[in-house]
C-alpha positions in Angstrom: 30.5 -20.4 9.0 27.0 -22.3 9.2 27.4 -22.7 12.7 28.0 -19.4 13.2 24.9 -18.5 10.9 22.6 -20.6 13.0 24.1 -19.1 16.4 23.6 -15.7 14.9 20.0 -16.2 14.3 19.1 -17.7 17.3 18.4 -14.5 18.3 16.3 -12.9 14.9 12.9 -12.0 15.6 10.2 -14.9 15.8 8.4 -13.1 12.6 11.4 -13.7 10.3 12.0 -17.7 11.3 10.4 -18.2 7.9 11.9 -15.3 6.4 15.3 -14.2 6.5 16.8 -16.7 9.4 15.3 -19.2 7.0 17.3 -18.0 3.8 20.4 -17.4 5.6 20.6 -20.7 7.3 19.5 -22.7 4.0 22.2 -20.6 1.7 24.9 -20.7 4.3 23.9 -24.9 4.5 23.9 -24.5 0.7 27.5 -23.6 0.3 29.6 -26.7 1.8 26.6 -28.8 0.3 27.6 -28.0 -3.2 31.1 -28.1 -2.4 31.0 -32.1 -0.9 28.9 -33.1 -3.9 31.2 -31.9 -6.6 33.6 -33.3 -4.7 32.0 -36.7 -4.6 31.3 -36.3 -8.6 33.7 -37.2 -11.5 35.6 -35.1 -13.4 36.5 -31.6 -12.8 33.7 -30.3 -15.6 30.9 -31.7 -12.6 33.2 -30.2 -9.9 33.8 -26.7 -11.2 29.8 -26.6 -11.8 28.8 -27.3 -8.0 31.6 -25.0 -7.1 30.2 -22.3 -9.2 26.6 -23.1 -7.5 28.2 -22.7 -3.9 29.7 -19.1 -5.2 26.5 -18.3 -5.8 25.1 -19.4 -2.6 28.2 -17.5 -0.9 27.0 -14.4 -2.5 23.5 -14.8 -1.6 24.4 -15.0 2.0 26.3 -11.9 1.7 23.7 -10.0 0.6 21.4 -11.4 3.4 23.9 -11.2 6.6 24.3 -7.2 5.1 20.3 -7.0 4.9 20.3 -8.6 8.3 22.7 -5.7 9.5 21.1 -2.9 8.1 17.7 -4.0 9.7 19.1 -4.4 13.3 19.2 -8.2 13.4 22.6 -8.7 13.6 24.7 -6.6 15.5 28.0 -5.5 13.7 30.4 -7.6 15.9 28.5 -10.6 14.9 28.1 -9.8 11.4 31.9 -9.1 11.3 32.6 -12.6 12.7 30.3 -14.4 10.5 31.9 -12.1 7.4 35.3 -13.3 8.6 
């Protein structure tokens, strides 16, 4: 999915490389961050916590890859493959 992210904005306007191509690359990054380092942590209490963080990060980049859309950024067929 972060590859796909990154491919996707390859192609965002130059003005948004430090606005939304940023954000969506860093919370798409975000997500299997989190998810490796509560899996390298002990206990399911740290686990479940980094997992909960990633959610959040997965929700985030919903919201963006749909702001992305609705601004002509992303064309439909990729946001419906980076959705998938």
């Amino acid at each position: 999915m972060t590859l796909a992210v990154y491919k996707a904005t390859a192609r965002f306007p130059r003005e948004e490389l430090y606005g939304l191509t940023s954000q969506l690359r860093r919370c798409s990054a975000s997500i299997g961050a989190n998810i490796a380092e509560g899996c390298g942590k002990e206990g399911n209490r740290e686990l479940y916590r980094f997992l909960q963080i990633a959610s959040g990060s997965a929700s985030e980049l919903d919201y963006h890859l749909l702001l992305a859309r609705d601004l002509n950024f992303l064309a439909d067929p990729d946001y419906q493959n980076v959705i998938q």
